[in-house]
C-alpha positions as a Markdown table, in Angstrom:
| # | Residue | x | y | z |
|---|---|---|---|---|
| 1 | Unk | 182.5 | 20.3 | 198.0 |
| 2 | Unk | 182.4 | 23.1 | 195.0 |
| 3 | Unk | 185.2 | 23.9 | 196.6 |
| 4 | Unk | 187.4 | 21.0 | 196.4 |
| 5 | Unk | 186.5 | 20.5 | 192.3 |
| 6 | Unk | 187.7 | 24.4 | 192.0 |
| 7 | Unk | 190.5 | 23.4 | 193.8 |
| 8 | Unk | 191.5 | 19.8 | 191.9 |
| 9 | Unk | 190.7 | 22.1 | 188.7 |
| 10 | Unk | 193.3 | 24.9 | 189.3 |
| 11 | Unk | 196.0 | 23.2 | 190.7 |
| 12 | Unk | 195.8 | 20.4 | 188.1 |
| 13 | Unk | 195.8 | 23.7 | 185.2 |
| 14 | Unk | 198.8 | 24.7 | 187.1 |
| 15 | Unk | 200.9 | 22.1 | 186.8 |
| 16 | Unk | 200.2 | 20.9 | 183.3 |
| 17 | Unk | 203.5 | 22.1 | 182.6 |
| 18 | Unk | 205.4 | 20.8 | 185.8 |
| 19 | Unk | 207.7 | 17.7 | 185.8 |
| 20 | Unk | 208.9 | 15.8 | 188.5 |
| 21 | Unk | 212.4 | 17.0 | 190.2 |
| 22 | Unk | 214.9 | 14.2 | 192.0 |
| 23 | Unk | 214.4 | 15.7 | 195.3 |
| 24 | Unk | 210.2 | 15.4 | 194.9 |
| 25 | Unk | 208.5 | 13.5 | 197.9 |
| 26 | Unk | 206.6 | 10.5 | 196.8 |
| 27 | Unk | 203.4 | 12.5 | 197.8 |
| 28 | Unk | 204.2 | 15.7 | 195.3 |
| 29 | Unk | 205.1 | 12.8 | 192.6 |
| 30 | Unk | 201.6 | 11.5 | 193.0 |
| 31 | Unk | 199.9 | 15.1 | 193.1 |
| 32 | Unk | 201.9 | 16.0 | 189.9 |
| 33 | Unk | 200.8 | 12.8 | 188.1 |
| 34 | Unk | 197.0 | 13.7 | 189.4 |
| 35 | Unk | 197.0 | 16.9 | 188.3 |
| 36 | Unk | 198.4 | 15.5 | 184.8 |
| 37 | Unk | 195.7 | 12.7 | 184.5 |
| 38 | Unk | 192.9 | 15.5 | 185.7 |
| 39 | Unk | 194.0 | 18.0 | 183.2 |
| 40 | Unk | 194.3 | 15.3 | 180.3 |
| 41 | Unk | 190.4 | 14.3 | 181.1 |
| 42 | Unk | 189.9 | 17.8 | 181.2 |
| 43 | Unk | 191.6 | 18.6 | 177.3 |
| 44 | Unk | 189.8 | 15.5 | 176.1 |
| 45 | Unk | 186.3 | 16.8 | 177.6 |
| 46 | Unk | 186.9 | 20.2 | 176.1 |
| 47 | Unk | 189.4 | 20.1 | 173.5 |
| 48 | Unk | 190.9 | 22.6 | 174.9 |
| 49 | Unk | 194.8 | 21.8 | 175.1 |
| 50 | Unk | 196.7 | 24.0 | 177.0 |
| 51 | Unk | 196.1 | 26.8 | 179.7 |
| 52 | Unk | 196.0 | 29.8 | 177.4 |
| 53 | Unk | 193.1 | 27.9 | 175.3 |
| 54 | Unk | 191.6 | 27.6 | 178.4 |
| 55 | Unk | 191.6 | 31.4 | 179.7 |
| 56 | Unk | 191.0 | 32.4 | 176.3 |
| 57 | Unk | 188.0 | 30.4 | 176.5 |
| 58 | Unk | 186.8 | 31.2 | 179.5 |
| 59 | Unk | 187.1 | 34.9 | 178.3 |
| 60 | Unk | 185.4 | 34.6 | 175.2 |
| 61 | Unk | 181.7 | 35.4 | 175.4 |
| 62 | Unk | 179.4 | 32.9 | 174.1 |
| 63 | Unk | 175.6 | 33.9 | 173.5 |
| 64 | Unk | 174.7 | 30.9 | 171.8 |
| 65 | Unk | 174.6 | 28.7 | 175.1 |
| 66 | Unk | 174.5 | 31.4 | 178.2 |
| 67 | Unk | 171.2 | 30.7 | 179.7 |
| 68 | Unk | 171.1 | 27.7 | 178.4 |
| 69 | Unk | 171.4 | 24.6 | 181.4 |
| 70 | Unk | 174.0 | 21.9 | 180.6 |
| 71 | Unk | 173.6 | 20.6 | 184.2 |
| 72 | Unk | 173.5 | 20.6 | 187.9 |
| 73 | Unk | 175.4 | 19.4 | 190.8 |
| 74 | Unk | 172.5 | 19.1 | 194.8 |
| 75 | Unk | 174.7 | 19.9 | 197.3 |
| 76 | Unk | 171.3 | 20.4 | 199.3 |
| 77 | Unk | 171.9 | 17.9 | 201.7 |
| 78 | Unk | 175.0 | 18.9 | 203.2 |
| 79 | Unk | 175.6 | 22.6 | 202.3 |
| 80 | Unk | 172.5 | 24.2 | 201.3 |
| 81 | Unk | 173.4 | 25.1 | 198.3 |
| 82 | Unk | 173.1 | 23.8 | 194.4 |
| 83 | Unk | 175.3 | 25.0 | 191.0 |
| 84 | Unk | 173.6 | 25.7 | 187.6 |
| 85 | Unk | 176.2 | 25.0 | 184.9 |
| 86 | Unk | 175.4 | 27.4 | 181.6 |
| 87 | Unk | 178.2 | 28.1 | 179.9 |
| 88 | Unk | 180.1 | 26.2 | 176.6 |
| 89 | Unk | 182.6 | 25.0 | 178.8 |
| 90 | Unk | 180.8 | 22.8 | 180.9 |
| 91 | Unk | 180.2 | 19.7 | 179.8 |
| 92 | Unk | 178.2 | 16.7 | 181.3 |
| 93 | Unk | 181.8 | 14.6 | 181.5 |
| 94 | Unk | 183.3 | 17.9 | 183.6 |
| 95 | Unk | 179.7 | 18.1 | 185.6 |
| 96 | Unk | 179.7 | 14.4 | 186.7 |
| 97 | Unk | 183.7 | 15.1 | 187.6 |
| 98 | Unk | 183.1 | 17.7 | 189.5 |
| 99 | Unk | 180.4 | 17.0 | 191.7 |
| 100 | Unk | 181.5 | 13.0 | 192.3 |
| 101 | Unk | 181.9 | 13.4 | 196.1 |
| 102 | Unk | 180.1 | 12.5 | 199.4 |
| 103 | Unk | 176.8 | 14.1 | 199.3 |
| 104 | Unk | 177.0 | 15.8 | 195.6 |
| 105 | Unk | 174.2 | 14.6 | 193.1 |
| 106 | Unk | 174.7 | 15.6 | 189.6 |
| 107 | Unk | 171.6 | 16.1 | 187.7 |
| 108 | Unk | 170.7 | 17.1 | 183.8 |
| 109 | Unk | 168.1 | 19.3 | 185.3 |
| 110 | Unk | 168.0 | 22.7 | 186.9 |
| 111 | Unk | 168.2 | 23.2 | 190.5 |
| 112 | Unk | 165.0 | 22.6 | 192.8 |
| 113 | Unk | 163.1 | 26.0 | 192.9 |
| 114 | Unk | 163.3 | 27.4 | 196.6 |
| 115 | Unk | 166.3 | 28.8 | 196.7 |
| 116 | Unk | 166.9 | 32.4 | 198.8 |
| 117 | Unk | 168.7 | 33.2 | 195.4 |
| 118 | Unk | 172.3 | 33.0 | 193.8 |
| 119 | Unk | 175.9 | 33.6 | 192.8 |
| 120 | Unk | 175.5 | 34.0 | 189.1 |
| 121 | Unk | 179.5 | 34.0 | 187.9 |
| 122 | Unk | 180.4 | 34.9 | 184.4 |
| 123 | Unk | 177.3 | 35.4 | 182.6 |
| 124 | Unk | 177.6 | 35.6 | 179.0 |
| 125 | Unk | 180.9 | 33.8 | 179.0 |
| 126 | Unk | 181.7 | 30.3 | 178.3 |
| 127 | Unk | 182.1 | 29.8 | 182.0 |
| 128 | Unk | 178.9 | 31.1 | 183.1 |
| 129 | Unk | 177.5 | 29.5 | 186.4 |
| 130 | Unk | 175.0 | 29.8 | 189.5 |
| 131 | Unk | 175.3 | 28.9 | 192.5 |
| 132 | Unk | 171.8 | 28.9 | 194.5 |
| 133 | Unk | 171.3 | 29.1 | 198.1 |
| 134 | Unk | 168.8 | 27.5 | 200.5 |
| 135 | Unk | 167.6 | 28.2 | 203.6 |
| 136 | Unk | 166.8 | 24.0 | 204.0 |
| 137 | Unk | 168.9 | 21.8 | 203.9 |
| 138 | Unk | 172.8 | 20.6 | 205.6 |
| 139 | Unk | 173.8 | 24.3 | 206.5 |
| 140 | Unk | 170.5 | 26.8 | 206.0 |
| 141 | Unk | 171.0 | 30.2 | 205.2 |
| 142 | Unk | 169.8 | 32.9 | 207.1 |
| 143 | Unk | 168.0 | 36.5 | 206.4 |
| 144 | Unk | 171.3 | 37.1 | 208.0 |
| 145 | Unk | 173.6 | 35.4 | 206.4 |
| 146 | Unk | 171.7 | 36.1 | 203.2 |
| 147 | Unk | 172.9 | 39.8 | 203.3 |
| 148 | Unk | 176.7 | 39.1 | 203.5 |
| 149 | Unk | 176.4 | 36.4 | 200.4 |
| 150 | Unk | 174.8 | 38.9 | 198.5 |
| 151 | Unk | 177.7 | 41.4 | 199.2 |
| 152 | Unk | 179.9 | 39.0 | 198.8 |
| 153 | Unk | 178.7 | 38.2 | 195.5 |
| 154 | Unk | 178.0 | 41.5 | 194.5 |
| 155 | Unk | 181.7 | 42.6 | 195.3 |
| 156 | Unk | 183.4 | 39.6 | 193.4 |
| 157 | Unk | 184.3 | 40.6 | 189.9 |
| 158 | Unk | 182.4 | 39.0 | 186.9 |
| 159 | Unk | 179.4 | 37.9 | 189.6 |
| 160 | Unk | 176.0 | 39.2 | 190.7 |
| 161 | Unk | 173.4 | 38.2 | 193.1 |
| 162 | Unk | 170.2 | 37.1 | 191.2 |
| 163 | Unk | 166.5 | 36.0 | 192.8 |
């Protein structure tokens, strides 16, 4: 489900810029317009207005709020797993957005304690985030499975696996 919001996020910041061409299918028309009406609702959350205020953002280091929980998005039920949201960036507006679907409850609070531990992404920066795993839940992690997230997350760039 994080996946999908990631997904909706980048492709809509993508084609900010992009216009609609004669020979466009009905179906690109309607992404394109999305994509436009996503990334509108996401300058009027932020402020932010175009893609390099975005990355500049996201690079920019912000000690003020790191650590500080904005909000939470229980995927528990179906994947096991639950995302802090820490950084400036992340507003309750983009929270709610991004954890809207089937089986996603978006919280003010921090995760449930419990976890097996986490993805934490970008600390320090505006666009800091955890994701926590569980071994309850829709899809339980294993002692197994528990070693290749950690390397997983370990190996990503910007990311470390915290307990």
């Amino acid at each position: 489900m994080t996946k999908k919001f990631f997904a909706i996020a980048a492709i809509s910041l993508l084609l900010v810029g992009c216009s609609v061409k004669e020979d466009s299918t009905v179906e690109e028309v309607e992404a394109i317009e999305a994509a436009k009406d996503l990334a509108t609702e996401f300058e009027n959350a932020t402020g932010l207005e175009s893609v390099e205020e975005v990355v500049d953002d996201l690079l920019r280091t912000d000690e003020k709020n790191s650590g500080t929980i904005i909000g939470s998005c229980d995927v528990i039920a179906e994947s096991s797993t639950c995302i802090e949201y820490s950084g400036s960036i992340w507003t309750w507006q983009i929270i709610e957005l991004g954890c809207s679907g089937e089986g996603m409850t978006p919280s003010r609070d921090v995760c449930p304690a419990g976890s097996v531990g986490g993805c934490r992404v970008g600390a320090g920066t505006a666009s800091e985030m955890t994701t926590w795993l569980y071994d309850f839940g829709g899809e339980p992690i294993d002692a197994e499975n528990e070693k290749y997230a950690t390397a997983a997350c370990n190996a990503t760039l910007g990311a470390i696996w915290t307990e």
